[in-house]
DSSP file (Angstrom, degrees, kcal/mol; ACC not computed):
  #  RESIDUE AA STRUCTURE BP1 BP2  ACC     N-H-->O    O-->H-N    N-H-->O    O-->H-N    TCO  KAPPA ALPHA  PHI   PSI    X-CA   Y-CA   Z-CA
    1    1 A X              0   0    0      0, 0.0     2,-0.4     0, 0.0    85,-0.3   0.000 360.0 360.0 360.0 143.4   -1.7   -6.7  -13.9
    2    2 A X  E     -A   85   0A   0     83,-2.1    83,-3.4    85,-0.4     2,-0.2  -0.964 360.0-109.8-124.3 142.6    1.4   -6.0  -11.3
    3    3 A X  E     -A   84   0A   0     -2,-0.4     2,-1.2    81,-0.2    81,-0.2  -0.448  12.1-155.0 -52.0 143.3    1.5   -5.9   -7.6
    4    4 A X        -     0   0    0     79,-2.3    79,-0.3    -2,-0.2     2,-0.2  -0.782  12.4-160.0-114.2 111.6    1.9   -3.1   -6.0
    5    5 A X        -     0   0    0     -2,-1.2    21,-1.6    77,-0.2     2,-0.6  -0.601  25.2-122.5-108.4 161.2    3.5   -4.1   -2.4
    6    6 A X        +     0   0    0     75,-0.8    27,-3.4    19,-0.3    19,-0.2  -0.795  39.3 168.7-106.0 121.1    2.9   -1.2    0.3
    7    7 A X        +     0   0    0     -2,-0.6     2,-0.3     1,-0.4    -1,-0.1   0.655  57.6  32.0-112.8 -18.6    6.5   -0.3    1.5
    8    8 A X        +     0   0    0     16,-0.3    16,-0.7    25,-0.1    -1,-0.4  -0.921  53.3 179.2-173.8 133.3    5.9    2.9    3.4
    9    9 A X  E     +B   23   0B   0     -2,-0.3     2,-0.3    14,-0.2    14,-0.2  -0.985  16.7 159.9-133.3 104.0    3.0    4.4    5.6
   10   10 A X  E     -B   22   0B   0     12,-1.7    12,-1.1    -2,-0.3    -2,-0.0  -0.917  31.3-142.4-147.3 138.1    3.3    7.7    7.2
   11   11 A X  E     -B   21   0B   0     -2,-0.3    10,-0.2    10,-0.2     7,-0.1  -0.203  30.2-116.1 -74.7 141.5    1.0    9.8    8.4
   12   12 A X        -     0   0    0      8,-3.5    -1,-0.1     1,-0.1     5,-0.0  -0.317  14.7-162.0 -95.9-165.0    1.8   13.7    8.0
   13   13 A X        +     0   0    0      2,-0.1     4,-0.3     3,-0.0    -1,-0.1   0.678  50.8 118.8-116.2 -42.3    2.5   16.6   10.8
   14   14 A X  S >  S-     0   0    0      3,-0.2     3,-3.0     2,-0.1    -2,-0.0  -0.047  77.0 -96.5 -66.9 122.4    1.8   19.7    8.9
   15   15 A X  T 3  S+     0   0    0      1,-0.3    -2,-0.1     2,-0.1    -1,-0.0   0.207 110.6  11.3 -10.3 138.1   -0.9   21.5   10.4
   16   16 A X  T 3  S+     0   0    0      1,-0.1    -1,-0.3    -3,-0.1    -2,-0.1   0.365 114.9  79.2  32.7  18.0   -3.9   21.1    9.1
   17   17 A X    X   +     0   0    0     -3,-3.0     3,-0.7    -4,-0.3    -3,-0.2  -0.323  60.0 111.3-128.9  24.9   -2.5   17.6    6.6
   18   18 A X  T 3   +     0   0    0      1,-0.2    -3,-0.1    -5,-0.1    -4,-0.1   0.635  68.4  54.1-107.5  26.5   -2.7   15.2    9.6
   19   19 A X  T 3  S+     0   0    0     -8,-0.1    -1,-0.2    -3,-0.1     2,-0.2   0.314  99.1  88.2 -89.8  -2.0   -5.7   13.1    8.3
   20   20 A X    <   -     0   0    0     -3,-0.7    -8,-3.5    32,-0.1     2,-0.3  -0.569  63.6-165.4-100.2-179.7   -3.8   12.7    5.6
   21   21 A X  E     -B   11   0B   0    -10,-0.2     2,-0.4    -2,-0.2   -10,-0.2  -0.993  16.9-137.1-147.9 147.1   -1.0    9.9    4.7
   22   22 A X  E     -B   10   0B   0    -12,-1.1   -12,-1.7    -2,-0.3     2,-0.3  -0.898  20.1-165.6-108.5 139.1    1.9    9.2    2.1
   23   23 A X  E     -B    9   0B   0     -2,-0.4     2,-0.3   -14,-0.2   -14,-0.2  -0.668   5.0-170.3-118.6 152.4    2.1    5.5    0.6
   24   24 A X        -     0   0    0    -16,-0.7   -17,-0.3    -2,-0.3     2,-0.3  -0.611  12.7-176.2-154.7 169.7    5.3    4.4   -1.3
   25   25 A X        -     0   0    0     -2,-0.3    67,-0.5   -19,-0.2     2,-0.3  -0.958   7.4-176.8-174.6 160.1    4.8    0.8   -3.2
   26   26 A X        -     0   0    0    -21,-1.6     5,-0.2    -2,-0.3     6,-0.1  -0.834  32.6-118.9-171.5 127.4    7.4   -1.0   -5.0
   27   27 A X  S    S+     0   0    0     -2,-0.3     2,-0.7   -23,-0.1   -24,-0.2   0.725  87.9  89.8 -40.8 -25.0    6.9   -4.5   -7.1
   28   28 A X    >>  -     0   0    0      1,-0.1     3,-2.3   -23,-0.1     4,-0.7  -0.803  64.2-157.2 -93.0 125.4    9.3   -6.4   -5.0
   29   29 A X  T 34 S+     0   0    0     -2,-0.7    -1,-0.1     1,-0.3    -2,-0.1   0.314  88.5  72.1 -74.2   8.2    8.0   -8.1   -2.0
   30   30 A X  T 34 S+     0   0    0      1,-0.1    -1,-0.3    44,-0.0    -3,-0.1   0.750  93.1  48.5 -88.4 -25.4   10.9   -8.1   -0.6
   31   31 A X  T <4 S+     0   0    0     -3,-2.3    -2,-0.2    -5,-0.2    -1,-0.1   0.620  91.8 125.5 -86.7 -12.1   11.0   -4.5    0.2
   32   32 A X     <  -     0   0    0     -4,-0.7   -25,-0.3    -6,-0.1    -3,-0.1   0.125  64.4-114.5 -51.3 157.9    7.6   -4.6    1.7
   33   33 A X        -     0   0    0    -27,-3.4     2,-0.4    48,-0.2    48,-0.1  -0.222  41.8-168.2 -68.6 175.5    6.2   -3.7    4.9
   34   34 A X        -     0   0    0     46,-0.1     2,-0.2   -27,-0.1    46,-0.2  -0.995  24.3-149.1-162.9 166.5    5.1   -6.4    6.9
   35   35 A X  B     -C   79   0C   0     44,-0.8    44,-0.6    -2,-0.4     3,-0.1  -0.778  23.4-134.4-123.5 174.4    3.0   -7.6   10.1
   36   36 A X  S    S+     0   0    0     -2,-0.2     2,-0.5    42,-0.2    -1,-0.1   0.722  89.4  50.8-101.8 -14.5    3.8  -10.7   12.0
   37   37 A X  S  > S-     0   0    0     42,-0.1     4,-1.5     1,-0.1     5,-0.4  -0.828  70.2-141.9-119.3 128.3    0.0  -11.7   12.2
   38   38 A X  H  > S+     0   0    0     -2,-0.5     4,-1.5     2,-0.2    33,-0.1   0.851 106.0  58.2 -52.4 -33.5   -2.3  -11.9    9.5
   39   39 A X  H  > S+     0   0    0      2,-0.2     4,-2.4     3,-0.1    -1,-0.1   0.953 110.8  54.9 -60.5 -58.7   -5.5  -10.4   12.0
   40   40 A X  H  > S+     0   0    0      1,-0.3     4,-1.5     2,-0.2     3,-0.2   0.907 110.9  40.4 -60.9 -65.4   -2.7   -7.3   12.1
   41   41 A X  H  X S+     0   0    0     -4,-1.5     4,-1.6     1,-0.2    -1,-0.3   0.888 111.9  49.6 -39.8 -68.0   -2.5   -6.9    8.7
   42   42 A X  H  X>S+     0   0    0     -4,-1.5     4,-3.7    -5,-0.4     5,-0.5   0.913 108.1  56.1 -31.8 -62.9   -6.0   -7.3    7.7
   43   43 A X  H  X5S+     0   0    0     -4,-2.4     4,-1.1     2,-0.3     3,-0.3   0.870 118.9  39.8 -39.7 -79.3   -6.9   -4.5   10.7
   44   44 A X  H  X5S+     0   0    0     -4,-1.5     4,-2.3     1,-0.3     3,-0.5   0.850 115.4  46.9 -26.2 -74.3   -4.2   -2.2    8.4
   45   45 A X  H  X5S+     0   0    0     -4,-1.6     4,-2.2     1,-0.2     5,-0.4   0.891 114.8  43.9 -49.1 -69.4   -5.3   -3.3    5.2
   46   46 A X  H  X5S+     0   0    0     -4,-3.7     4,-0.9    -3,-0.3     5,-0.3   0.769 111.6  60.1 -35.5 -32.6   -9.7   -2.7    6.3
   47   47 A X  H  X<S+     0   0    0     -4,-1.1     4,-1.9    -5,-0.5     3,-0.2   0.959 114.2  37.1 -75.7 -70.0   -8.1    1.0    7.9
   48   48 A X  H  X S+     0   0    0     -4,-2.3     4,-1.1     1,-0.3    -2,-0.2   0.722 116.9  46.3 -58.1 -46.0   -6.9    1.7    3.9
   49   49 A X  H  < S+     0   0    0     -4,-2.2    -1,-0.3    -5,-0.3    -2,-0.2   0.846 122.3  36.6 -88.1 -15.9   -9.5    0.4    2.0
   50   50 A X  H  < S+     0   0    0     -4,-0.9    -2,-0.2    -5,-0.4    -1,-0.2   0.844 133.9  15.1 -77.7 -36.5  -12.2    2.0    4.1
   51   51 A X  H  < S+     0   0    0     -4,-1.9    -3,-0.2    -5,-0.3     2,-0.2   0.773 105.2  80.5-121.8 -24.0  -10.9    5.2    5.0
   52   52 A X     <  -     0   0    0     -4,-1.1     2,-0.6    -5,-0.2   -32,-0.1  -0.557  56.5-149.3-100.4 144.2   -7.6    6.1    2.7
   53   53 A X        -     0   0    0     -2,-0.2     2,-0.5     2,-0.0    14,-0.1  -0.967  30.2-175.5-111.8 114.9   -7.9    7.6   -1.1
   54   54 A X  E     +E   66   0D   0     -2,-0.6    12,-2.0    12,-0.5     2,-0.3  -0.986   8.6 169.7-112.9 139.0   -4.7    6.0   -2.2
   55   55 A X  E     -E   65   0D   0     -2,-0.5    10,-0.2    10,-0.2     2,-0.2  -0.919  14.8-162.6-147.4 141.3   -3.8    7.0   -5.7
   56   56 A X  E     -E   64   0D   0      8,-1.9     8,-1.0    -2,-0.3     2,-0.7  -0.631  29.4-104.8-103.9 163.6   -0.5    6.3   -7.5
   57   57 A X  E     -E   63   0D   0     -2,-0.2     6,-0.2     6,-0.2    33,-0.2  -0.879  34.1-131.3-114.9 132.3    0.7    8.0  -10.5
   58   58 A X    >   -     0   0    0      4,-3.3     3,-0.9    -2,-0.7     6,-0.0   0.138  27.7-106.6 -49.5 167.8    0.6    6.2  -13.8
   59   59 A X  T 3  S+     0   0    0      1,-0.3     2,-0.6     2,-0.1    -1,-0.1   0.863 120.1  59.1 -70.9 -32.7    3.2    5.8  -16.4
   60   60 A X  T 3  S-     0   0    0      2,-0.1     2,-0.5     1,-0.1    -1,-0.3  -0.106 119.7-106.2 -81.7  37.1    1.0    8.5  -18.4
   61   61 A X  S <  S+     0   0    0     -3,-0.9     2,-0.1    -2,-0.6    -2,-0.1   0.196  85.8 118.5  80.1 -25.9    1.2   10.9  -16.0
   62   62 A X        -     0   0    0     -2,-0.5    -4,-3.3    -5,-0.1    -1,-0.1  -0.480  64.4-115.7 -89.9 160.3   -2.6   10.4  -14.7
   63   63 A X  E     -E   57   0D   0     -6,-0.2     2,-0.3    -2,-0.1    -6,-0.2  -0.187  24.3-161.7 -75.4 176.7   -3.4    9.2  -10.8
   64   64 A X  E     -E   56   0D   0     -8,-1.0    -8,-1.9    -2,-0.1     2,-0.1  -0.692  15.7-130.6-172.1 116.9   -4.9    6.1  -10.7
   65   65 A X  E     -E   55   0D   0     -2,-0.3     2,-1.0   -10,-0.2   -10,-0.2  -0.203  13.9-134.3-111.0 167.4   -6.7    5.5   -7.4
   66   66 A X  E     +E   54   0D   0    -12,-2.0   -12,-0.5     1,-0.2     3,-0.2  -0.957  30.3 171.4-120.3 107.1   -6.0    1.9   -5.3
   67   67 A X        +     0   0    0     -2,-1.0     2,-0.6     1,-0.2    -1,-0.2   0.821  53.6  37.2 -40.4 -73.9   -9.2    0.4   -4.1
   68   68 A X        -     0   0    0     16,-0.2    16,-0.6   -18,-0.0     2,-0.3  -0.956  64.2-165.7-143.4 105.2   -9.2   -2.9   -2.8
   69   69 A X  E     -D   83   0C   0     -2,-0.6     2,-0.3   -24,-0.2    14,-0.3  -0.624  10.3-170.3 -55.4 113.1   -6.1   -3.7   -0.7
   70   70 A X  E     -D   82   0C   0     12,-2.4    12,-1.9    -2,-0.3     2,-0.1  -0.996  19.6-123.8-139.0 170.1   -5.4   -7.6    0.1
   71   71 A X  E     -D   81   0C   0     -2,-0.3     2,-0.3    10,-0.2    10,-0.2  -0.403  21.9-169.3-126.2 154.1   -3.1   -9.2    2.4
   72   72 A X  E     -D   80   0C   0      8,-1.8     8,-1.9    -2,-0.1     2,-0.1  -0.887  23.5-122.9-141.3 121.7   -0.7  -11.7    1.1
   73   73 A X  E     -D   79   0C   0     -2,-0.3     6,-0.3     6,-0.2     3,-0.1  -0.504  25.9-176.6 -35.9 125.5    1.7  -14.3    3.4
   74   74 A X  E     -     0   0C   0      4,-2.3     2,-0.2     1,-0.8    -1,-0.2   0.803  67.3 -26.8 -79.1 -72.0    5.2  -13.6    2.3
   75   75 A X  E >  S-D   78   0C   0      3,-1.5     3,-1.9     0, 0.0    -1,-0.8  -0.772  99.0 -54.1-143.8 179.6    6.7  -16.2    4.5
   76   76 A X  T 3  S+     0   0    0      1,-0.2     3,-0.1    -2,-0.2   -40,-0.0  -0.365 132.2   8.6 -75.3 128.8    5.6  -17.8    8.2
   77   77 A X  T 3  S+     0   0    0      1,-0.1     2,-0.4   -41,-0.0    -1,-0.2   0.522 110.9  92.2  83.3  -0.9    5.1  -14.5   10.3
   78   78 A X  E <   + D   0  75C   0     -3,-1.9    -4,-2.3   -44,-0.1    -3,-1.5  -0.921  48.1 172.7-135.3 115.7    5.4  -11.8    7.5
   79   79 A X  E     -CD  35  73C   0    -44,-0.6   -44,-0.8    -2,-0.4     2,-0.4  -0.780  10.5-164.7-120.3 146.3    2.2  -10.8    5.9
   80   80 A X  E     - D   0  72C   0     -8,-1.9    -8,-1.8    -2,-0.3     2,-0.3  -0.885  18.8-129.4-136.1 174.1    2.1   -8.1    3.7
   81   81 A X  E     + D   0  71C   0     -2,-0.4   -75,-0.8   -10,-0.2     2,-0.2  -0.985  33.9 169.9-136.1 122.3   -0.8   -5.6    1.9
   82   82 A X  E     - D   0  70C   0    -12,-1.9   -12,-2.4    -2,-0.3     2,-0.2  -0.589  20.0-154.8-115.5 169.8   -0.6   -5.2   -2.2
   83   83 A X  E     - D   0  69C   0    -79,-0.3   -79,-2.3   -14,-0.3     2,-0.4  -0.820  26.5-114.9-133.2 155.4   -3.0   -3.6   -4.8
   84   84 A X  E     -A    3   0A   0    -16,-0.6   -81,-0.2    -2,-0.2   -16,-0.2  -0.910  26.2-165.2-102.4 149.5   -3.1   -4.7   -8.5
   85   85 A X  E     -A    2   0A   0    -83,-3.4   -83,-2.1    -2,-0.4     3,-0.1  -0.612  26.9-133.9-104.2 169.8   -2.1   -2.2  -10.8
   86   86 A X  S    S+     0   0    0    -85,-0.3     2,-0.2    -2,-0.2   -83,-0.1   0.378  95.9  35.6-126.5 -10.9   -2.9   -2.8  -14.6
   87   87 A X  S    S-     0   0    0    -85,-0.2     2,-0.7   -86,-0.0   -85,-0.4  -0.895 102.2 -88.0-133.6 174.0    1.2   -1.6  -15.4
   88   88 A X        -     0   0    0     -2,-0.2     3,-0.1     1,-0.1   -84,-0.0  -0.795  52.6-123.8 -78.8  83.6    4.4   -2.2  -13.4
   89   89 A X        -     0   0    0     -2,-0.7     2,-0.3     1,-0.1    -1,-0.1   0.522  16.0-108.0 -27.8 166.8    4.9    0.6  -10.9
   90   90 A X        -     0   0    0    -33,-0.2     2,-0.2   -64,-0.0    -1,-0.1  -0.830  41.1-130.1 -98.9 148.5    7.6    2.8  -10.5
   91   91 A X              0   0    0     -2,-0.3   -65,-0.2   -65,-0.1    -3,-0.0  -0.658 360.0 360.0-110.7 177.2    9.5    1.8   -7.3
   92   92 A X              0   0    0    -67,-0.5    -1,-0.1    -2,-0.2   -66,-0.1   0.040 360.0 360.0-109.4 360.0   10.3    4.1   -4.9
């Protein structure tokens, strides 16, 4: 199992696509997004696993959809939101 660290969240504009959102992910937690609070992150993290169909695409071509989100402390003040993946993602 890899982490899968959330690097980029954006919501789209074209007409009739703005309930939807694009997700980017990348193994290193260094590229990750981040919150300064842990409550913030969680809030983020709850929004995704409740309400978002995340699905990445496997090394075999097929989606493979991202469930359950959890928040991880990087460092003091930088919290971040991962998925496990069962292979090593392609980064972004």
């Amino acid at each position: 199992m890899t982490k899968a660290y959330l690097t980029r969240w954006t919501r789209r504009t074209t007409p009739g696509e703005e309930h939807k959102s694009d997700f980017c992910f990348d193994p290193d937690p260094e590229k990750a997004l981040y919150w300064e609070t842990k409550e913030q992150a969680t809030i983020d993290r709850d929004t995704i696993n409740q309400h978002m169909n995340v699905e990445i695409d496997g090394p075999d071509g097929n989606k493979h959809s991202c469930r359950t989100f959890e928040v991880e402390e990087r460092t003091p003040n930088k919290y971040v939101i991962f998925c496990m993946l069962p292979w090593s993602p392609r980064t972004a």
